[in-house]
C-alpha positions as CSV (number, residue, x, y, z in Angstrom):
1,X,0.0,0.0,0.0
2,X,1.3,3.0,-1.3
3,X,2.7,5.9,2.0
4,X,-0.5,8.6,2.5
5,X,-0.7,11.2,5.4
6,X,-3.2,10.3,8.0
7,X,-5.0,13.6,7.6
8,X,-5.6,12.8,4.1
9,X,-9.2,12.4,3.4
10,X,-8.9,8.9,1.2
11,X,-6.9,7.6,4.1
12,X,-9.4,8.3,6.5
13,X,-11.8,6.6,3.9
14,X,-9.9,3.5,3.1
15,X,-9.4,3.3,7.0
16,X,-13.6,3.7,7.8
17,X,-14.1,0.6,4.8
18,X,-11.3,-1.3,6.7
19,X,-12.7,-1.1,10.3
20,X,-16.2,-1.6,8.7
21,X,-14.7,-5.1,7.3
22,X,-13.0,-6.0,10.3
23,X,-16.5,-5.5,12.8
24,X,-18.3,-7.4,9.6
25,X,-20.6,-4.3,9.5
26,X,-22.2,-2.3,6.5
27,X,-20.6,1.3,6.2
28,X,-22.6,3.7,7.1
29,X,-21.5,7.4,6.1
30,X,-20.9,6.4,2.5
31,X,-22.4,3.0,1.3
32,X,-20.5,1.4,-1.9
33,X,-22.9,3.0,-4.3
34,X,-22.8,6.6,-3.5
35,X,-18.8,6.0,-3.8
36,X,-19.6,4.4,-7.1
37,X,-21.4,7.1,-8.5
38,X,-18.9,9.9,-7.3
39,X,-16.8,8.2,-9.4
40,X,-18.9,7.9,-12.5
41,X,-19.6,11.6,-12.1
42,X,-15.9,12.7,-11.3
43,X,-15.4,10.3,-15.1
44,X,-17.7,12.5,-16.5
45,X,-16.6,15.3,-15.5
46,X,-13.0,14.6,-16.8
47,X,-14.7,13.6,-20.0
48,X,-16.7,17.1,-20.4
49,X,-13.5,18.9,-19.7
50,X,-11.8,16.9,-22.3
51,X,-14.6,17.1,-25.1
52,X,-16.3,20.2,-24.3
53,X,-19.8,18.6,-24.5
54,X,-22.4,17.7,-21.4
55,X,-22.1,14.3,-20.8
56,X,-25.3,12.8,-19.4
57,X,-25.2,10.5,-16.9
């Protein structure tokens, strides 16, 4: 696993999903699909910016 600073916000992500595994509980402050569909919108975003078009999602 790649070095990150503890204040970092993905490291305090990654280390919420790990302690969520670990107690064999579902998260709770962001469930697998709102994290999937920040990413599909941060993708389309990069894809407007790189087009210049409004990419529906």
């Amino acid at each position: 696993m790649p070095e990150m600073i503890s204040t970092d916000g993905y490291y305090r992500e990654i280390g919420y999903f790990l302690s969520c595994i670990e107690q064999d509980r579902d998260p709770q402050l962001t469930t697998p699909q709102q994290s999937r569909d920040a990413v599909a919108l941060a993708l389309a975003e990069a894809e407007s910016i790189c087009t210049g078009k409004v990419i529906e999602i």
